[in-house]
GUGU-922177 format. One line per 8 residues: their letters; for each residue x, y, z of C-alpha. Coordinates in Angstrom, 2 decimals. Last residue first. Layout:
REM residues N
a	X/Y/Z ~ ...
***
This chain:
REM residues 298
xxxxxxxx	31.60/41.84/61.26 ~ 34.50/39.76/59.20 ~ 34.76/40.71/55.75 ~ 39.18/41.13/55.64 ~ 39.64/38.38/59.41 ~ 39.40/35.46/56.51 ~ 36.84/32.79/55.54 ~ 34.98/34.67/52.88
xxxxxxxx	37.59/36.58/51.34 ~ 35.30/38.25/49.27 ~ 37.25/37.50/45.91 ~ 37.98/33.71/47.25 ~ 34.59/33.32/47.95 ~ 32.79/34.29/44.75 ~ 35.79/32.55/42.81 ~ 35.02/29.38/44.63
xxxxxxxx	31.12/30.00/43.53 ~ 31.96/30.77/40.34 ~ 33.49/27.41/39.75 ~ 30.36/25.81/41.22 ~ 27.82/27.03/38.66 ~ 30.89/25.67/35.73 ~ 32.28/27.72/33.01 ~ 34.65/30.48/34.38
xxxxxxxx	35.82/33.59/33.44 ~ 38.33/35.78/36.07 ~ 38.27/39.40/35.54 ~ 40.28/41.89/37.14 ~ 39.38/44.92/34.61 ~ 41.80/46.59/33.36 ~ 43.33/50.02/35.00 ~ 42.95/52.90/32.20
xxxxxxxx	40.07/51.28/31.82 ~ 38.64/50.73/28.21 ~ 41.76/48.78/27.84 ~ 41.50/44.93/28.00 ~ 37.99/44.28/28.67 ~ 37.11/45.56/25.03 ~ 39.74/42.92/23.66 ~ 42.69/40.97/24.39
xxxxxxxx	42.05/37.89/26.56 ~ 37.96/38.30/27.65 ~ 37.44/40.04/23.88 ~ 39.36/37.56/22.19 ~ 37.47/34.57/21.05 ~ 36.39/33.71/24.43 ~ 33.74/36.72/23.52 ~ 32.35/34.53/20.91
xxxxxxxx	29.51/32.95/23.52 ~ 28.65/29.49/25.12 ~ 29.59/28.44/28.53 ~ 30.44/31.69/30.08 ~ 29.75/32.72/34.41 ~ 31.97/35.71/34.89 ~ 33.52/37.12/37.56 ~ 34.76/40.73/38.35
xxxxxxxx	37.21/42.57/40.65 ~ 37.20/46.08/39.65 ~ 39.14/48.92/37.94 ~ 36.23/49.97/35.28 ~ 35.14/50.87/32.18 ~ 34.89/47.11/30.85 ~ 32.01/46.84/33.87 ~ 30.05/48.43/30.94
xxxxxxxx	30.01/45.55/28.96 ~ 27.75/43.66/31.69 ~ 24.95/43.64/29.84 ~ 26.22/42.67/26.53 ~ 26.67/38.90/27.66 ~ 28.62/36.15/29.37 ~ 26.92/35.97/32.97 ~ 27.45/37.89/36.16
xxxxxxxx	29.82/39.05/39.09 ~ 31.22/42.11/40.26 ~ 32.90/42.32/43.46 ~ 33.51/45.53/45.83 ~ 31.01/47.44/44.20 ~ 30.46/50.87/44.49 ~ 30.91/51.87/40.58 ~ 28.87/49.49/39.53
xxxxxxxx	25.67/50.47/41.62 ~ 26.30/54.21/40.46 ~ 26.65/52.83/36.78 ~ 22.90/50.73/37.46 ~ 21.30/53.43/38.96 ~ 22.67/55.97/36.04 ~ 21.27/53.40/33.70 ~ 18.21/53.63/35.28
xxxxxxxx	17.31/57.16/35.92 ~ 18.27/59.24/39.16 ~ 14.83/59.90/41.47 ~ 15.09/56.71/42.65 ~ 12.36/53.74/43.16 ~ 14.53/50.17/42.79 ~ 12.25/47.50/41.15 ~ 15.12/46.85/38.29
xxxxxxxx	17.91/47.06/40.15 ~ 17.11/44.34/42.25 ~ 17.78/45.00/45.99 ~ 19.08/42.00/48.49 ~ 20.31/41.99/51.86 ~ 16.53/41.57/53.19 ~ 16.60/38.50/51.43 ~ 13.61/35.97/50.89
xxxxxxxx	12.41/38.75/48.44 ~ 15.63/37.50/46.28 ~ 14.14/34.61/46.16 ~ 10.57/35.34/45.03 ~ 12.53/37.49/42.20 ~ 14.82/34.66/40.71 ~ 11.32/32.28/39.72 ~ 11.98/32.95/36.29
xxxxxxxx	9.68/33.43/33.37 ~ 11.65/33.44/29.79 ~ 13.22/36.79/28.41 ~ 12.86/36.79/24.28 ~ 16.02/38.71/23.74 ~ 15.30/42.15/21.90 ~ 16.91/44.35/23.41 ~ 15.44/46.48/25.57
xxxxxxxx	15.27/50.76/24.76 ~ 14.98/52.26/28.55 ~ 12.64/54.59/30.07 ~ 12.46/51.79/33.10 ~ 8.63/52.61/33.08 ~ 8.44/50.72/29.99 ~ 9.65/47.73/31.53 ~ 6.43/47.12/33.99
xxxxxxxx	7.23/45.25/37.22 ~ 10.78/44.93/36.44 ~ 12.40/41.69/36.11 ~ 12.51/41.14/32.45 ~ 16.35/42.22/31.78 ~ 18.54/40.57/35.40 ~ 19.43/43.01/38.30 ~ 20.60/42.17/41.60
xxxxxxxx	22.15/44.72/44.07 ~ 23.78/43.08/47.18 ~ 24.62/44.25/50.39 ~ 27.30/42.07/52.55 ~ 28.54/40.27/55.88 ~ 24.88/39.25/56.86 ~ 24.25/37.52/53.37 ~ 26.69/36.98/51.44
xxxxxxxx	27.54/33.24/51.48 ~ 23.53/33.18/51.74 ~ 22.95/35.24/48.46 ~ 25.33/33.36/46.39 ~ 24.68/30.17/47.60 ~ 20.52/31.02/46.56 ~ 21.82/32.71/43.18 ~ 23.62/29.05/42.53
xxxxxxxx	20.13/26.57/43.64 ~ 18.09/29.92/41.23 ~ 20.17/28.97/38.18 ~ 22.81/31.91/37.44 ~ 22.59/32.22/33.49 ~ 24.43/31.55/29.98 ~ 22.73/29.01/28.24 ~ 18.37/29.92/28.27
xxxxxxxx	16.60/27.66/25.62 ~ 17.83/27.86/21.59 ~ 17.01/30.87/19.36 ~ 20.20/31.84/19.36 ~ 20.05/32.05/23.19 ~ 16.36/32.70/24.83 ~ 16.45/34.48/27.68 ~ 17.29/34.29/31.41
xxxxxxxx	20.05/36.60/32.23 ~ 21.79/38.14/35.28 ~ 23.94/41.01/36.52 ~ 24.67/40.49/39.77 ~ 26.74/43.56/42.04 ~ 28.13/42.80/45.36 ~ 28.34/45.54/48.31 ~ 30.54/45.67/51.35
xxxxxxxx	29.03/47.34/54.22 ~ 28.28/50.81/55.48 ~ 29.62/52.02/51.67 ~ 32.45/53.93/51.01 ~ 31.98/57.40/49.94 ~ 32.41/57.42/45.96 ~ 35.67/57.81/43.63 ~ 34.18/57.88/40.35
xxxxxxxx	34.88/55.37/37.42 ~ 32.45/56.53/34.48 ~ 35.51/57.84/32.33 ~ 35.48/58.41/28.14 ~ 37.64/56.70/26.05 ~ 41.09/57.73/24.65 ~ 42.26/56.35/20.94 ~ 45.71/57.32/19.92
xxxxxxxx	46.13/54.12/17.57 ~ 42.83/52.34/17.79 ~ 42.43/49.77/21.03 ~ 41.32/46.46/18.92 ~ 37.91/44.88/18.07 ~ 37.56/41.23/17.37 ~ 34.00/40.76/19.25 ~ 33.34/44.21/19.63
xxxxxxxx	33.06/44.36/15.46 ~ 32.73/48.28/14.96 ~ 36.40/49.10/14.68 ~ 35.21/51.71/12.04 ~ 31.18/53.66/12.17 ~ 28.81/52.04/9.33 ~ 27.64/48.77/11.19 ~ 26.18/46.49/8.25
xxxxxxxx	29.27/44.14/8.82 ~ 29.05/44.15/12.54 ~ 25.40/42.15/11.81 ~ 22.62/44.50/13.66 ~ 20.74/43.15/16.16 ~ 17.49/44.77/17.18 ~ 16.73/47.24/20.06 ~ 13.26/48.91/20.48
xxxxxxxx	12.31/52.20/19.30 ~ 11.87/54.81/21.66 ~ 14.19/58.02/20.44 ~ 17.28/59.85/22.34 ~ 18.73/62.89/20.71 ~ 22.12/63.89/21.59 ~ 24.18/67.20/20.70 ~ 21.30/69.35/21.88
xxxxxxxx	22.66/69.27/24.92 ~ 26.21/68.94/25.33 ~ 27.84/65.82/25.03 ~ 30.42/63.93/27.47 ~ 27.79/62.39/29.63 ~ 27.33/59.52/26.67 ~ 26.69/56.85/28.75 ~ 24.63/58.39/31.03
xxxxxxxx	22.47/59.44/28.19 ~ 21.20/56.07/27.09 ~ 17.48/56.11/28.47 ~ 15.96/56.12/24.85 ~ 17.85/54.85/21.68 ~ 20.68/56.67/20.31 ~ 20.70/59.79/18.01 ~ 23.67/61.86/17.51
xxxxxxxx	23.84/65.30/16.86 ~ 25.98/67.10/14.14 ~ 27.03/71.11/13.42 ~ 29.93/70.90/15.22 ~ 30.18/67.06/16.56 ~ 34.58/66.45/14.89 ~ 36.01/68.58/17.53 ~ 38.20/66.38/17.87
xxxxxxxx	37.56/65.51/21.53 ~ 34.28/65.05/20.25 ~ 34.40/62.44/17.47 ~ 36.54/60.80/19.91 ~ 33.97/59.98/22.58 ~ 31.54/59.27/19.76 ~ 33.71/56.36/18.58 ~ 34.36/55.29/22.42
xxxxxxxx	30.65/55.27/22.56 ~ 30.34/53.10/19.06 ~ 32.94/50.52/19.88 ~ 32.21/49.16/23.79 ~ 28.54/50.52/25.26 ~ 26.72/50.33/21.44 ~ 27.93/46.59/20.54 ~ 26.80/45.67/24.70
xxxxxxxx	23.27/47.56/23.89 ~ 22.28/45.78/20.48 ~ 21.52/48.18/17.31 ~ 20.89/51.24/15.85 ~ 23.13/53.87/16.38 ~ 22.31/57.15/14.36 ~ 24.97/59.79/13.69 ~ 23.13/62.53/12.45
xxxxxxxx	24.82/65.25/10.24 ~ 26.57/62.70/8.00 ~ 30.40/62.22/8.17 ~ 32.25/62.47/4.78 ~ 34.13/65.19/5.45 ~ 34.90/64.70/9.02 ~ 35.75/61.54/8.87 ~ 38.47/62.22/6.00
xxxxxxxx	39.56/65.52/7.70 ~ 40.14/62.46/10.82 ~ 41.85/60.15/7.97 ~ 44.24/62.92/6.74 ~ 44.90/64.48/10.61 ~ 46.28/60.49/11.24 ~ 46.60/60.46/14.57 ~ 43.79/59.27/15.54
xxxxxxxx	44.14/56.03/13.91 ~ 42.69/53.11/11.77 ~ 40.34/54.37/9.28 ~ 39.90/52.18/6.47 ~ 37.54/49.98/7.89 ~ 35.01/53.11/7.68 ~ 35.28/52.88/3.98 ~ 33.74/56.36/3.25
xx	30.63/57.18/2.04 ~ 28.64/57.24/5.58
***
């Protein structure tokens, strides 16, 4: 794009939209990470088209992605299979493309992927879990198998969980999702869960909807979110629920937790509590469930 992209701060402004429209390519092309795409370049797309700013333009993503972007007609997305890299927010062409200091835009909207659903027979938890290498160091930010175990025995007989961590399907290709391009480490997380019959990971669930509509259906049910610092779980941004996060090393402390993406992509925040400790999250498992009082009892 030949414009300044960080000059465009609202919309508004009809000047800066003509601007984006006149200077916009025909194919918008993300290339990158999946959290960068789900919080700056989706709500940038989102806009594009409620300004009618997509005539005569498509925009290419990576393959599996279409959930996300449910507000396009066909033919106005193309999805390709090329694998994920990262690309530094400074080499990102589209504005407010930095999620780790971005800010609402004046008269931004974003799109909606809370849905009121039929409540479920029991209460369910969603895990979203990592265990990767982290800048280029061993695995940081992750549920340790003696934690997952609490987790899954505090819940078990009052709850239903869905557990899904990058690396655990059988074969990721048959996800028909772009990964990104974290080096994921064995992990012994999947002969536990099996120990479970409470317990469903995402990955090795047969349904006839793809993926990452699994995974937003999953999200949207939940009683209680809880995971670890990382782009996976930027989607729970989108939505009113309770949520807890495992962080001991990561820029989104910085301001997107405070101020940022979690802030405002609901039109009801996020509930999020962050904490740094195995044990910490536990409490806040238990105090969000209620575990203890008449609320969960069978």
């Amino acid at each position: 794009m030949s414009m300044d992209s960080s000059s465009f701060n609202s919309w508004e402004d009809e000047e800066q939209i003509e601007m984006l429209n006149v200077n916009l390519p025909s194919e918008l092309k993300y290339q990158g990470e999946f959290g960068p795409e789900i919080v700056t370049f989706v709500p940038f797309i989102f806009n594009l088209k409620k300004h009618g700013l997509l005539k005569n333009r498509s925009v290419t993503t990576y393959a599996g992605m279409q959930p996300y972007y449910y507000f396009l007609k066909r033919g106005e997305l193309k999805q390709i299979s090329e694998t994920r890299s990262y690309i530094p927010h400074d080499d990102r062409w589209w504005p407010n493309s930095n999620e780790h200091h971005r800010l609402i835009t004046q008269g931004e909207t974003f799109p909606v992927f809370q849905k009121e659903h039929s409540t479920n027979k029991r209460p369910l938890v969603f895990i979203q879990n990592k265990y990767c290498v982290e800048w280029d160091r061993e695995p940081i930010n992750f549920l340790d198998l003696d934690t997952l175990n609490e987790i899954f025995k505090i819940t078990k007989n009052r709850f239903d969980v869905i557990y899904s961590r990058q690396g655990s399907a059988r074969d990721q290709s048959k996800l028909g999702i772009a990964i990104d391009h974290n080096k994921e480490i064995q992990f012994n997380d999947l002969d536990l869960c099996g120990k479970f019959n409470h317990v469903r990971v995402l990955e090795r669930i047969r349904s006839f909807r793809s993926y990452n509509s699994n995974k937003l259906k999953f999200i949207n049910q939940a009683n209680l979110l809880v995971g670890v610092q990382g782009g996976s779980n930027s989607p729970w941004a989108y939505f009113n629920k309770n949520a807890v996060i495992l962080h001991r090393e990561g820029r989104e402390t910085e301001h997107s937790y405070e101020n940022g993406f979690y802030k405002y992509l609901s039109p009801i925040p996020l509930k999020l509590e962050v904490v740094s400790e195995s044990n910490e999250l536990l409490i806040a498992l238990k105090n969000n469930l209620g575990i203890g009082s008449r609320h969960w009892n069978d």
